[in-house]
N, C-alpha and C positions, 0 to 999 in steps of 0.2 A: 507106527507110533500110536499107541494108547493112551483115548483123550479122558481126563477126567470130570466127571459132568460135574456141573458148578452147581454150586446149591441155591437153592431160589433161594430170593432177601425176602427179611420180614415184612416187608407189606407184597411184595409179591404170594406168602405162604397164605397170607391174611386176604387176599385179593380170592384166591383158590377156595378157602373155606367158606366162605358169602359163595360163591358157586353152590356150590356142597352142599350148603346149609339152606339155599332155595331150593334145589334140587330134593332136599329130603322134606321141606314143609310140603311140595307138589305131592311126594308118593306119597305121608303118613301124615297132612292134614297137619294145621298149625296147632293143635291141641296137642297133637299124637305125637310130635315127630322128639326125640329123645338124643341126647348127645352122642348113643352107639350109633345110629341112622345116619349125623354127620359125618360123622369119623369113617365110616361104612363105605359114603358117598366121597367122602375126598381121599380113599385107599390110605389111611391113618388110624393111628392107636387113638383112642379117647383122652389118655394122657397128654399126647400130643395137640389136640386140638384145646385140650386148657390152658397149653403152654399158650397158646395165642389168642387165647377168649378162654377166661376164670369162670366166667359169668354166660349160661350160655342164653340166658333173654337177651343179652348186647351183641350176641352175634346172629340173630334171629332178626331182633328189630334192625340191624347193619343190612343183615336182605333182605328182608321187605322195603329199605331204603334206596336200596339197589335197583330192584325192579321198578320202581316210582320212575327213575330218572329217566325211562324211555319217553312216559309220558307228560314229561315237563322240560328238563332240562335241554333231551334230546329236540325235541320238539321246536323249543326256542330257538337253539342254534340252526333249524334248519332255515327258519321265520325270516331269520336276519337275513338271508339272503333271499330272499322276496321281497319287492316292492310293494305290487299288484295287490290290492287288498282282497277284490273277488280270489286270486289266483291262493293267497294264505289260507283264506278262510276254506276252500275246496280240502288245501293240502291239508290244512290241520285238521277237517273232521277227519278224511280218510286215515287218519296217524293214528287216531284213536282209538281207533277199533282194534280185535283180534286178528290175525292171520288165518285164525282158521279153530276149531275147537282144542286141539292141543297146544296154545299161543303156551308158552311157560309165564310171563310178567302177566298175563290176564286171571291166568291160574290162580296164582301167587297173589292179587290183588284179591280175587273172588276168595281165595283162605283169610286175610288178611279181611273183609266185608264181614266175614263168619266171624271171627273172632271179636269184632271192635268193640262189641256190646257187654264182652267180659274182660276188654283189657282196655283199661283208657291208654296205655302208649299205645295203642293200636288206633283207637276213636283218632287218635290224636294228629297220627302220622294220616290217615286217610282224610280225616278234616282239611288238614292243610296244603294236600295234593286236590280236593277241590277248590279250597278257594284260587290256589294258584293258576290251576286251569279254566276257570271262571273268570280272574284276571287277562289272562292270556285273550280268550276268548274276546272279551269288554275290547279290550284294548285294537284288535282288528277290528271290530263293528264301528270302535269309533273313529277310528281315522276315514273307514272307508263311509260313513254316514259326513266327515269333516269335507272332505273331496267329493260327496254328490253325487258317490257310488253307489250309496245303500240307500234307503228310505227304510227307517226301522218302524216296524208298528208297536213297537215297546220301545221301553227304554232298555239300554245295552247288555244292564247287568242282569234284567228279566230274562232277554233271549239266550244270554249268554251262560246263565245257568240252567235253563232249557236244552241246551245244545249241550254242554256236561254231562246230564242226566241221562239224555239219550244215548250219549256214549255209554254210557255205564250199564243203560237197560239194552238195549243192543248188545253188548259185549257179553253180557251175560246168558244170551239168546245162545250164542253163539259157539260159545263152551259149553251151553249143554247141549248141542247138538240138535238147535231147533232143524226140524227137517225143511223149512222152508226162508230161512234166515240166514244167509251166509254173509261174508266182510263182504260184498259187491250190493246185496241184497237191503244189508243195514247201509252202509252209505249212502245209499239211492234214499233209501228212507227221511234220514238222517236231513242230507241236502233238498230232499224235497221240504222241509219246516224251515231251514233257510232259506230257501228263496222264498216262501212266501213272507219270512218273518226281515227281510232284508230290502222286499221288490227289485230282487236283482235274480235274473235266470241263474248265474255261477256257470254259466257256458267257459268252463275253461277243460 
């Protein structure tokens, strides 16, 4: 019997070309990268890829949206299931970082850094994945400074943009292939300024 393959639905097609279309800002740079380089990267005619994005800055800034949610969205949901405030704050700096110089979402954020300063939807979209991770961040310090966990030598939203920042200088360490900064390397780093900035060791 000869099965006939079912044709993906439109948000699944739509789901494939934010793949595609991160994938091609990674190889040719968010300046460089042109609607054949999508269509290139999702095995599609360029025609086809307007059938589903006219406009193709809305499906550029749709992946750059995409990549963000590791480090927020995802993030949260892991949160929720932790109590422990020492044991959050551990997990979420190490979340932050790269996996390794080839990360794709750290890539794609570092294109996404380049470009902010000549595209305000870009400022825009990265603005507000700090402040959200800036909240996130507040929001563990304070519960665990409420419960007599932490001992903050700032106030929350200091360290807490502190702790952001390093994510970001770190991470960028790290996609370039500093030779002595790797994701174990910046962590250690990283949690070494919280604990001082906390007085809690984060022995988890």
């Amino acid at each position: 019997m000869v099965r006939v393959a079912q044709r993906k639905s439109r948000s699944d097609r739509r789901i494939d070309l934010i793949e595609a279309a991160r994938r091609a800002i990674i190889r040719h740079g968010i300046d460089g990268v042109q609607l054949s380089h999508v269509a290139e990267e999702a095995g599609l005619t360029s025609g086809a890829v307007l059938y589903h994005y006219p406009d193709l800055s809305e499906l550029l800034v749709e992946a750059q949206q995409a990549g963000m949610e590791r480090f927020y969205e995802q993030r949260l949901r892991r949160l929720a299931t932790i109590t422990d405030p020492v044991e959050k704050l551990v997990v979420t700096i190490r979340s932050g970082l790269p996996t390794g110089p080839l990360d794709p979402d750290v890539r794609l954020l570092n294109e996404l850094g380049g470009a902010a300063g000549r595209n305000r939807v870009y400022g825009v979209l990265l603005t507000s994945l700090y402040d959200r991770q800036v909240s996130m961040y507040q929001a563990i310090l304070d519960t665990g400074a409420a419960l007599g966990v932490f001992r903050l030598s700032a106030d929350s939203v200091t360290i807490a943009r502190n702790l952001v920042a390093l994510e970001d200088a770190y991470g960028y360490r790290i996609t370039a292939r500093h030779p002595l900064i790797g994701p174990a390397e910046a962590a250690g780093l990283i949690l070494s300024y919280a604990r001082a900035a906390t007085g809690n060791d984060l022995a988890h």
